[in-house]
C-alpha positions as CSV (number, residue, x, y, z in Angstrom):
1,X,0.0,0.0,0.0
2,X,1.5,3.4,-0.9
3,X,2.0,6.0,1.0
4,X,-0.8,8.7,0.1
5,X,-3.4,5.8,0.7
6,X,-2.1,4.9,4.0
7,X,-3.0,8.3,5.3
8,X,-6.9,8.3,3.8
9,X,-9.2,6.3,6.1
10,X,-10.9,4.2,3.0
11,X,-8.1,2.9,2.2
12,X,-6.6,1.8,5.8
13,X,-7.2,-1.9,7.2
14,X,-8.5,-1.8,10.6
15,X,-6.5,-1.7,13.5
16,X,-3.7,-0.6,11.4
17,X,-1.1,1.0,13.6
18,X,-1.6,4.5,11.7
19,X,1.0,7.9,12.8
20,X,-1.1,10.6,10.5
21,X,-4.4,11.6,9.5
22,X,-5.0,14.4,7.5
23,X,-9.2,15.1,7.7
24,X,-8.5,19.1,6.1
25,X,-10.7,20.7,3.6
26,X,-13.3,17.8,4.8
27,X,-16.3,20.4,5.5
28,X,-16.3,18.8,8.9
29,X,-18.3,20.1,11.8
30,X,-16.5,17.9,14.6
31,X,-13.7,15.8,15.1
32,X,-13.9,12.5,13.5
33,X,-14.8,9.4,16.3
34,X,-12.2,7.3,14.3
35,X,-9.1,9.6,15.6
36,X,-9.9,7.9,19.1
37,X,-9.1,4.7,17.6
38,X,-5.8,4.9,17.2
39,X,-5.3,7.2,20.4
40,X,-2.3,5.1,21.5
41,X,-0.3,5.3,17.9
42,X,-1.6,8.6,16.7
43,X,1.2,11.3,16.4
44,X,0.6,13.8,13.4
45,X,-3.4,14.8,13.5
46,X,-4.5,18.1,11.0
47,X,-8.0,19.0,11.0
48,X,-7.6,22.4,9.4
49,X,-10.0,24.6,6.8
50,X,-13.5,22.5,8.5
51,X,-16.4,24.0,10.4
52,X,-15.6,22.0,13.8
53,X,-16.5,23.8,17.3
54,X,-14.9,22.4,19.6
55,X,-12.1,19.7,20.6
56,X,-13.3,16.8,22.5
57,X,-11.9,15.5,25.6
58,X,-11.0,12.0,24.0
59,X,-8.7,13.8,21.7
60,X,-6.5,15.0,24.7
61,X,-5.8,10.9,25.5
62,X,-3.7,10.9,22.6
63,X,-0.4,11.6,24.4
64,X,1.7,10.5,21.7
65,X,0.7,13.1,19.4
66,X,3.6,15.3,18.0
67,X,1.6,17.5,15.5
68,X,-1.6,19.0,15.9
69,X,-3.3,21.5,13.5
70,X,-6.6,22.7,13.8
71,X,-6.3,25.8,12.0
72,X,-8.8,27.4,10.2
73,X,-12.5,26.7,12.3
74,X,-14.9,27.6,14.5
75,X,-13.2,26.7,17.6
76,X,-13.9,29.4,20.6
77,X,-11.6,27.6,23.3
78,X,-8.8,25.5,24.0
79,X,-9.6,22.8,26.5
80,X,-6.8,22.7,29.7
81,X,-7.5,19.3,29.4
82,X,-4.5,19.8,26.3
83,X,-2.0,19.8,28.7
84,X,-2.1,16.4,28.8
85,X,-0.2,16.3,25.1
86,X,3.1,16.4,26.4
87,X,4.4,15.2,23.9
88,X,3.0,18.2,21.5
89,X,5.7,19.8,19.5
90,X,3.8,21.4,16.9
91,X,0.4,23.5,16.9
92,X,-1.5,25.2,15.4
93,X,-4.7,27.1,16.3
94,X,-4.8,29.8,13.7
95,X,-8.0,31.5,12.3
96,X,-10.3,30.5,14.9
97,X,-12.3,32.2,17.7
98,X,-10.1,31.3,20.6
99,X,-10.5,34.0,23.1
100,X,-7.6,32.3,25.9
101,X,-5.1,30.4,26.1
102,X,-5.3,27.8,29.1
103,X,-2.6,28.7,31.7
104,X,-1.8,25.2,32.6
105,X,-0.6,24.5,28.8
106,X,2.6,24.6,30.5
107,X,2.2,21.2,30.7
108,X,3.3,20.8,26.8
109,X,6.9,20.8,27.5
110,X,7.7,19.7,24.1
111,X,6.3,22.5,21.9
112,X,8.4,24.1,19.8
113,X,6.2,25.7,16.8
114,X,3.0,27.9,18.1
115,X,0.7,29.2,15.4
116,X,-2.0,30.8,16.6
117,X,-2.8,34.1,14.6
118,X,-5.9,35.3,13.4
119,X,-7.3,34.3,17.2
120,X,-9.0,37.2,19.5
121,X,-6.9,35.8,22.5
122,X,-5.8,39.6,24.0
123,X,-2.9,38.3,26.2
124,X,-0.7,35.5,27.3
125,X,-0.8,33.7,30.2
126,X,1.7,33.2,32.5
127,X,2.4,29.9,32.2
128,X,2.8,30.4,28.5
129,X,6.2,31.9,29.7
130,X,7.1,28.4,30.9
131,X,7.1,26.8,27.3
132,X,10.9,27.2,27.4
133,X,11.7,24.7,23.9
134,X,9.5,26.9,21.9
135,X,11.3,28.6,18.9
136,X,8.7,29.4,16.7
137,X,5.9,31.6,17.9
138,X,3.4,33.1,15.7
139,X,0.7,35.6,17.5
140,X,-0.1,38.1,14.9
141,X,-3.7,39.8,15.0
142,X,-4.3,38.4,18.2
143,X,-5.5,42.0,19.9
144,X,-2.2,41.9,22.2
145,X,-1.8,45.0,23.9
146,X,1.3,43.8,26.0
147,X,3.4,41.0,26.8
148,X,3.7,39.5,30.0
149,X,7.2,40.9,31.9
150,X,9.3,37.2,31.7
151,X,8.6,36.8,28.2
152,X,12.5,36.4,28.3
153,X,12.3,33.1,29.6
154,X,11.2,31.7,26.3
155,X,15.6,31.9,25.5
156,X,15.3,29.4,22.4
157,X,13.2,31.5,20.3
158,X,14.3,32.0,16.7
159,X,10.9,33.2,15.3
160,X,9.0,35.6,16.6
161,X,5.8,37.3,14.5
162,X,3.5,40.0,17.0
163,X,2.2,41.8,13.7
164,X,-0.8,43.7,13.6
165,X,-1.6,43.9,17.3
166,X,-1.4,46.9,19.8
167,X,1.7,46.4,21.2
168,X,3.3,49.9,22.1
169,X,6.4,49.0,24.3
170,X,8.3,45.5,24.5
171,X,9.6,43.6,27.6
172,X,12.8,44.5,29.0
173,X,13.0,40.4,29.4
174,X,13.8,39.7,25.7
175,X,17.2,40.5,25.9
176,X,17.8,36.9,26.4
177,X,16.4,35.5,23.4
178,X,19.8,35.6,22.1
179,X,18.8,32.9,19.2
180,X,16.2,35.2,18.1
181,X,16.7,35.4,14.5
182,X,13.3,37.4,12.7
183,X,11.3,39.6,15.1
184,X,7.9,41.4,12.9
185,X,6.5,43.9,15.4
186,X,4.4,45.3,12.0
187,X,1.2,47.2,12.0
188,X,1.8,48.0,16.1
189,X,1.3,51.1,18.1
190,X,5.3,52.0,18.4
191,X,6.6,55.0,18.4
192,X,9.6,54.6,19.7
193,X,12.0,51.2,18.4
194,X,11.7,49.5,21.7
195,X,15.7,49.6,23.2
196,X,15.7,45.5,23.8
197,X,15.8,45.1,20.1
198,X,19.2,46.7,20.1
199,X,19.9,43.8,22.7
200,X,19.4,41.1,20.4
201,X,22.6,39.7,18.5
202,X,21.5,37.0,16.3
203,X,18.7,39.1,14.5
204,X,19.0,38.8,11.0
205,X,15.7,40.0,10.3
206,X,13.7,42.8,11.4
207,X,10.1,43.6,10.5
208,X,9.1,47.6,12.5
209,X,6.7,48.9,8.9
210,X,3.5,50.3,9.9
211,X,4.2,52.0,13.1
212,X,4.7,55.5,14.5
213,X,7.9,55.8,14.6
214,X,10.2,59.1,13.8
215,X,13.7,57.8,14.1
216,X,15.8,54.5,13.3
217,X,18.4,55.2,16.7
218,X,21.9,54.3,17.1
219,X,21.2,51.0,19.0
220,X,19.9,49.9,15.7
221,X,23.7,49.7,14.6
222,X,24.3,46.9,17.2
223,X,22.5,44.4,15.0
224,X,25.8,43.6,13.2
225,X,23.9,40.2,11.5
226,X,21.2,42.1,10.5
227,X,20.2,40.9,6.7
228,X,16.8,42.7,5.9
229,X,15.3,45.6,7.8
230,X,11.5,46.7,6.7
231,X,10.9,49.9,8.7
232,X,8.2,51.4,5.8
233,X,5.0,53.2,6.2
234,X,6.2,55.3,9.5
235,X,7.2,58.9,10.5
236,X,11.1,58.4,10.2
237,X,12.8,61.5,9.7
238,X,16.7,60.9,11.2
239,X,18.2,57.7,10.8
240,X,21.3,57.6,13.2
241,X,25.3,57.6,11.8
242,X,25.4,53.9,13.5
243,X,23.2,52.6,10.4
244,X,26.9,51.9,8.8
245,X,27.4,49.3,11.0
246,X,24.4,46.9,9.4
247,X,27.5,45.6,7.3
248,X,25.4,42.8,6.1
249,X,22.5,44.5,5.3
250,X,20.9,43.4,1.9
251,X,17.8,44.5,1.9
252,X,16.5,47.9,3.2
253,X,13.1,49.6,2.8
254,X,12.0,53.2,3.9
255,X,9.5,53.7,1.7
256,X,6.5,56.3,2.8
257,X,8.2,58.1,5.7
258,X,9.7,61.9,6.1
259,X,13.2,61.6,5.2
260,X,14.8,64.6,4.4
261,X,18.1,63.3,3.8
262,X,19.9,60.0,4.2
263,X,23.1,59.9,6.5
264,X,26.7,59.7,4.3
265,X,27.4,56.9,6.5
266,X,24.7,54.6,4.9
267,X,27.6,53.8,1.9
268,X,29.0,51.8,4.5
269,X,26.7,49.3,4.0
270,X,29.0,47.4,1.5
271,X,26.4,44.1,0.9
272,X,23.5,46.1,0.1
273,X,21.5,44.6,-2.9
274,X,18.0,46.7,-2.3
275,X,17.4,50.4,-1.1
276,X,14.0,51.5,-1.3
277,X,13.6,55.0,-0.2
278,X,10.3,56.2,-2.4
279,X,7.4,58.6,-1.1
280,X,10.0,60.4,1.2
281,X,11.2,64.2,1.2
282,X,14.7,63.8,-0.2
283,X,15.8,66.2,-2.3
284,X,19.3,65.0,-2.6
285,X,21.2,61.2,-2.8
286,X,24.5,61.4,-0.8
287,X,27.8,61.2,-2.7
288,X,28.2,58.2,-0.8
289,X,25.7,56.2,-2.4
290,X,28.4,55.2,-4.7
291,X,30.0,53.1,-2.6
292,X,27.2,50.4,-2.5
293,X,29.1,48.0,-5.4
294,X,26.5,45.1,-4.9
295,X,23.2,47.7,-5.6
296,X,21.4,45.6,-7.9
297,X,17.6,47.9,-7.2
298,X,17.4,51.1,-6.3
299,X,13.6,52.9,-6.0
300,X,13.6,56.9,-5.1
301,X,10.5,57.6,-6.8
302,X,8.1,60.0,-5.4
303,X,10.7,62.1,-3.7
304,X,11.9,66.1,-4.5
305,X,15.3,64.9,-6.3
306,X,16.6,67.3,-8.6
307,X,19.5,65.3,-9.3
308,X,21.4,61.9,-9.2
309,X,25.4,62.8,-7.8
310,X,27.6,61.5,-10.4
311,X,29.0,58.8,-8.0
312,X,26.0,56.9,-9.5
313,X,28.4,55.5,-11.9
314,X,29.9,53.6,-9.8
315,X,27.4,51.4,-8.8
316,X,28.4,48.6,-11.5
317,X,25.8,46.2,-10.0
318,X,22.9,48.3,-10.6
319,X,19.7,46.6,-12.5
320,X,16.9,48.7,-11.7
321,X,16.6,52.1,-11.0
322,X,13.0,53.7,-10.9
323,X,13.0,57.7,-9.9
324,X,9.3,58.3,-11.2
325,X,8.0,61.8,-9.7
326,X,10.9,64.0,-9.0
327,X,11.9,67.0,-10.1
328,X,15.5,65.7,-11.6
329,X,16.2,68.2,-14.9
330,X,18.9,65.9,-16.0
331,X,20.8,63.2,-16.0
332,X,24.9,62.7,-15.2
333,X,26.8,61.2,-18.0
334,X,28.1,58.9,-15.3
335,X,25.3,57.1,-15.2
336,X,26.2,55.4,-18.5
337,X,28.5,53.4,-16.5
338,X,26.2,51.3,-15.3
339,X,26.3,48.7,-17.7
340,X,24.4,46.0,-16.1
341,X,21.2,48.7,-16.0
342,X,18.0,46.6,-17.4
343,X,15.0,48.7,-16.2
344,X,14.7,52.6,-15.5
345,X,12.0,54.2,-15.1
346,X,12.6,58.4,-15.0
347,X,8.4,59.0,-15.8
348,X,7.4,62.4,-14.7
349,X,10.4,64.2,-14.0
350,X,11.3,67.6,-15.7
351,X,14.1,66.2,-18.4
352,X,15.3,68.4,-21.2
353,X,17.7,66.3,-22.2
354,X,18.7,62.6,-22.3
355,X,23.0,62.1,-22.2
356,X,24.8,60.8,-24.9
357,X,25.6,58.1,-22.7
358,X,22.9,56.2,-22.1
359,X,23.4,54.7,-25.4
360,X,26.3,52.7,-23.5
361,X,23.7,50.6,-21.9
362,X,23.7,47.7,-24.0
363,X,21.5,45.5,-21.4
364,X,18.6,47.9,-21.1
365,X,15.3,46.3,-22.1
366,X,13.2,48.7,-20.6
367,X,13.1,52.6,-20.3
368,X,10.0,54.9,-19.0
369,X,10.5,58.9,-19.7
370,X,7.0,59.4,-20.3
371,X,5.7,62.6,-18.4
372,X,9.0,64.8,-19.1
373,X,9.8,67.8,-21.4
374,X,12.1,66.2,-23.4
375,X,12.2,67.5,-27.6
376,X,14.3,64.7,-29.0
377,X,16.4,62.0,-28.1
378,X,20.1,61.5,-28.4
379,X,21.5,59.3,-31.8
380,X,22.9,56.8,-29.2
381,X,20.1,55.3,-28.2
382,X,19.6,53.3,-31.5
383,X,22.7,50.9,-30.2
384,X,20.5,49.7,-28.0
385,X,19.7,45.9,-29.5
386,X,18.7,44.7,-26.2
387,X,15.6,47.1,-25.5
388,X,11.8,46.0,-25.5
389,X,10.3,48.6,-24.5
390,X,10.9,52.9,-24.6
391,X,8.1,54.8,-23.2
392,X,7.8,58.3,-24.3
393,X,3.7,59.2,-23.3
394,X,0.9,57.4,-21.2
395,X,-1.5,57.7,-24.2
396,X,1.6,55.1,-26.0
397,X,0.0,51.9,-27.5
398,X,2.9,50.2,-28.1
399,X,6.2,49.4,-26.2
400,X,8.5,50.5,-29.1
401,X,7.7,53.1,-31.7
402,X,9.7,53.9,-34.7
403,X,12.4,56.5,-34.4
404,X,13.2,58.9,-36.9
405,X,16.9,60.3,-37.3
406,X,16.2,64.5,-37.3
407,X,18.6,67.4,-36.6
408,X,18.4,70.0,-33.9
409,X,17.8,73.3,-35.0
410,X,19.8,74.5,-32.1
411,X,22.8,72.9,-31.9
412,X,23.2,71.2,-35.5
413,X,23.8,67.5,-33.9
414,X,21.7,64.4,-35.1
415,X,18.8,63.5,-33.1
416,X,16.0,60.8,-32.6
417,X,12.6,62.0,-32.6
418,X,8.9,60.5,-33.4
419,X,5.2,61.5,-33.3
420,X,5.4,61.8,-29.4
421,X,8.1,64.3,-29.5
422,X,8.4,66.9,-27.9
423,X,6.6,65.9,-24.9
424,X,4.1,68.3,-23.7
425,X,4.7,69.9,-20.0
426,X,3.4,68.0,-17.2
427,X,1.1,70.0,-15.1
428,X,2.5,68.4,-12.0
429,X,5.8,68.3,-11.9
430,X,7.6,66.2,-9.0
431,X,6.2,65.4,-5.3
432,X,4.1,67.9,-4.4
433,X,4.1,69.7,-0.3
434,X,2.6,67.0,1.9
435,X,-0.1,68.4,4.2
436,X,-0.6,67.0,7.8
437,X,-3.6,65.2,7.1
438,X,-2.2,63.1,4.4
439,X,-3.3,64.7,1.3
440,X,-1.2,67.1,-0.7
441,X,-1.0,70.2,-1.6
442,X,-1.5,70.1,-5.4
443,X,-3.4,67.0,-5.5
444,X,-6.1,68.4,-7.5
445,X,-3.6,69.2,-9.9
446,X,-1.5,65.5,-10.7
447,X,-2.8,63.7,-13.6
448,X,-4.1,60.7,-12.9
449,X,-2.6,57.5,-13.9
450,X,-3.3,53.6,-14.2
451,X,-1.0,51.0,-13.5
452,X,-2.3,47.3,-15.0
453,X,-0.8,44.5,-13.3
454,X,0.6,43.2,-16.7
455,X,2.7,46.0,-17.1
456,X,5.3,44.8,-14.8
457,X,8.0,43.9,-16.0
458,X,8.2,40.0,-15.7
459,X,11.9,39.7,-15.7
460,X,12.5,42.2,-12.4
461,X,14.1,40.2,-9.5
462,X,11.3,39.8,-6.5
463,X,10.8,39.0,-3.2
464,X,8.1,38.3,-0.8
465,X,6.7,41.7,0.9
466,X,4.6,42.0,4.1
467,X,1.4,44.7,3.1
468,X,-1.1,45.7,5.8
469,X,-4.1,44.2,6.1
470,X,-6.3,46.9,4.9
471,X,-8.4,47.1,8.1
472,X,-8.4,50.4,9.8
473,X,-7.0,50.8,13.2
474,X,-10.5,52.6,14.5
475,X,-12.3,49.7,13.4
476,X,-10.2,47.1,15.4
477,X,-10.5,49.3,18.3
478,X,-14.2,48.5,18.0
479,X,-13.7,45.0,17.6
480,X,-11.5,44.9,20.6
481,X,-13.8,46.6,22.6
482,X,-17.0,44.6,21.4
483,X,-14.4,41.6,22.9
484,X,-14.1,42.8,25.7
485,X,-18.2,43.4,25.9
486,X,-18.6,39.9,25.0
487,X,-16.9,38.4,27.9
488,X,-18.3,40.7,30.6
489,X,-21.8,39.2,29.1
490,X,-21.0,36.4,29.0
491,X,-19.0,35.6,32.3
492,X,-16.4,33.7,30.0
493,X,-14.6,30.5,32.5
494,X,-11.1,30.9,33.5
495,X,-8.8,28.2,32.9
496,X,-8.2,28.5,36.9
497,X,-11.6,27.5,37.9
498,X,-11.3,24.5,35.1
499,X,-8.3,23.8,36.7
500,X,-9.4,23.7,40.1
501,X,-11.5,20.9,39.3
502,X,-10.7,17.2,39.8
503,X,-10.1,15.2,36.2
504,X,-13.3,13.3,36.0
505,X,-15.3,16.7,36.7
506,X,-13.0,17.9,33.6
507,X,-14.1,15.2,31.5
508,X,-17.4,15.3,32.5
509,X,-17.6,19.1,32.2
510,X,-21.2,19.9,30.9
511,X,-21.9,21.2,27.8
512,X,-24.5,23.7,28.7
513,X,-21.7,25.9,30.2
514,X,-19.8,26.4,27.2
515,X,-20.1,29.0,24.8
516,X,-23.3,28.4,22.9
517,X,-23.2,28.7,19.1
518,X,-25.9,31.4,19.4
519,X,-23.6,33.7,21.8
520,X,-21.0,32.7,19.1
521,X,-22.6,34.8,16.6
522,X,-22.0,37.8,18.2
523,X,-18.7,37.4,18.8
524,X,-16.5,40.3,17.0
């Protein structure tokens, strides 16, 4: 018998001494009666994406089990009784209705993987705090507003996900989780980068986007393994000199904050491969920038940049360079040094003129100078075998249209031009003055434009990014409240008075004190 019909109960003789069953996607409303069969062989059990309510107490008598996933139901609580699973290493309660955490599942000494996101649990217990194998812990949108003070006991911690909570301020405890290697504390309440995180020396990856904060601090520069740092969608307006010592820093996005100007010690970050800095302030790149030899992507779009510092052309490594909405006049001739430039993207910027030098980019496939002022382009750009697509106006059907050799009038030198040329003056013209409440300035003034999905370039290098769940913050401050409402109605039972009770009152526990189905359905 093969493998994928051992694990599917049609297919299993009886009595077999079966390890797994896998009852997701089964549209079940309650836990199978068949699990209890094989209570005493049973160790990897995943009930996820069903409609069940509750866990049973005969489930608990499995102590062998090793994996337990119930993720994705209707569950509103977890039994104490699953302390009794101590030999649980894995589980997960995700996107559920679990509104606490039993205290005594310090009896699952074993656990090292916790899932349980998506859950409206509000805090830990302390006994949580006792799980001291645990290294990967996943609590995000769970409505914490703090953690308990000896989270720090939990030392083997690698992973660590609190996103999209209302966590404002960190323990002071956490500077032992020395093995803590990704920490997301995205979509909080911070305003401040908690000072603990500058404790921990094995981070490699740090997730702070969506908060409120104004500055990246110095202690940041202790994170000397540091690999990608996310700290988007804030208030950041100084980022400390220290930020040179991220030397292996390869990824970096500040996009959407209030940088005026970036430090000259960020070209000390010699590994860097991405630097995302759009919908900021800048008006100005440091001369330093041109020390980052491994920049393969650089974004500045949506900024006040007037110009690029010719040091530009020393970034060899350079693939992608977008600097839509500025207010750049011109481009340095050094910037034809960049021969391994594929995509750049200069739309609506105030160019006069392109440089001769572009035309020394044999590996460019794409180019974007729509939304300029330019009246011709330069000769050069016909050596350009490897391009696919040269966009000159938004109103452009095709990628590539056909370029006419001309002569300017003004300074006697051959030219390319074609129907779209010369472009017509933008009305807007770079990033407009941002106003407090979010708007801008000239708002009413910038043409509107639409982005399809298919006019992404296929061949740009990607990676995984973390958006916001587009739920706003005043909403889940109703929700949390209506939580909180719910409970006082309903008199929800500790985990202490469960506790208190001898075993075979626990088993016996009855069912017309639990949470009803119809109270359920309230539930925010």
């Amino acid at each position: 018998m093969g493998p994928v019909f051992r694990h599917c109960p049609c297919f299993r003789p009886a009595r077999e001494e079966v390890r797994v069953l896998d009852y997701a996607h089964c549209s079940l409303d309650e836990v199978p009666t068949e699990v209890f069969n094989y209570e005493r062989t049973l160790e990897e059990l995943y009930l996820n994406a069903n409609q069940i309510k509750e866990l049973p107490r005969p489930l608990f008598h499995c102590h062998g089990l090793r994996k337990l996933n119930v993720s994705d139901n209707d569950i509103q609580q977890l039994p104490p009784a699953i302390a009794s699973l101590i030999s649980l290493e894995e589980l997960d309660i995700s996107k559920n209705n679990v509104m606490e955490i039993p205290d005594n599942i310090n009896g699952c000494k074993c656990l090292s993987v916790v899932e349980a996101s998506v859950n409206p649990v509000g805090k830990l217990p302390e006994g949580f705090t006792q799980l001291i194998n645990i290294e990967q812990l996943y609590l995000n949108d769970t409505f914490l507003e703090y953690l308990p003070a000896n989270f720090g006991r939990l030392s083997k911690l690698k992973i660590l996900e609190l996103r999209e909570n209302h966590l404002k301020i960190l323990p002071k405890s956490m500077a032992r989780l020395t093995e803590l290697s990704r920490l997301d504390i995205g979509q909080n309440d911070f305003v401040e980068l908690p000072e603990v995180i500058g404790s921990l020396p094995s981070l490699t990856e740090l997730w702070c986007d969506n908060n409120q904060l104004t500055a990246l601090p110095s202690y940041l520069g202790n994170l000397v393994k540091l690999t990608y740092l996310d700290a988007s969608h804030n208030k950041i307006s100084y980022i400390a000199e220290e930020i040179e010592n991220l030397v292996r820093l390869t990824d970096f996005t500040l996009s959407s904050n209030r940088l005026q100007k970036l430090p000259d010690t960020m070209g000390g970050l010699q590994l860097l491969v991405t630097l995302r800095i759009d919908d900021n302030h800048l008006s100005t790149l440091p001369d330093s920038i041109g020390q980052l030899d491994k920049l393969e992507e650089l974004v500045i779009s949506r900024n006040r940049i007037d110009s690029l510092p010719s040091t530009v052309g020393l970034l060899r490594s350079l693939a992608i360079l977008i600097a839509d909405d500025n207010a750049m006049e011109d481009l340095p001739p050094e910037i034809g040094s960049c021969q391994k430039l594929r995509i750049l993207s200069l739309r609506d910027n105030r160019l006069m003129n392109i440089p001769d030098e572009l035309g020394h980019l044999g590996s460019l496939r794409m180019v974007n100078l729509s939304g300029n002022q330019l009246r011709h382009l330069p000769v050069s750009l016909a050596k350009l075998g490897s391009l696919h697509a040269l966009w000159l106006s938004e109103n452009q059907t095709k990628p590539l249209v056909l370029l006419q050799s001309d002569v300017d009038y003004e300074t006697g030198q051959r030219v390319l031009t074609c129907f779209l040329l010369p472009q017509e003056s933008s009305v807007y013209q770079g990033k407009p003055d941002v106003i407090e409440d979010g708007g801008s300035a000239a708002s009413g003034e910038r043409r509107g434009t639409i982005t399809f999905a298919c006019d992404i370039d296929a061949d740009r290098p990607r990676r995984l990014v973390r958006l916001p769940t587009p739920y706003p913050k005043e909403l889940k401050a109703r929700a949390r409240h209506a939580r909180n409402l719910y409970r006082q109605a309903n008199g929800s039972i500790s985990s202490q008075a469960i506790m208190a009770q001898p075993t075979s009152q626990i088993d016996d526990f009855p069912s017309e004190r639990r949470i009803s189905d119809k109270a359920a359905d309230v539930q925010v």
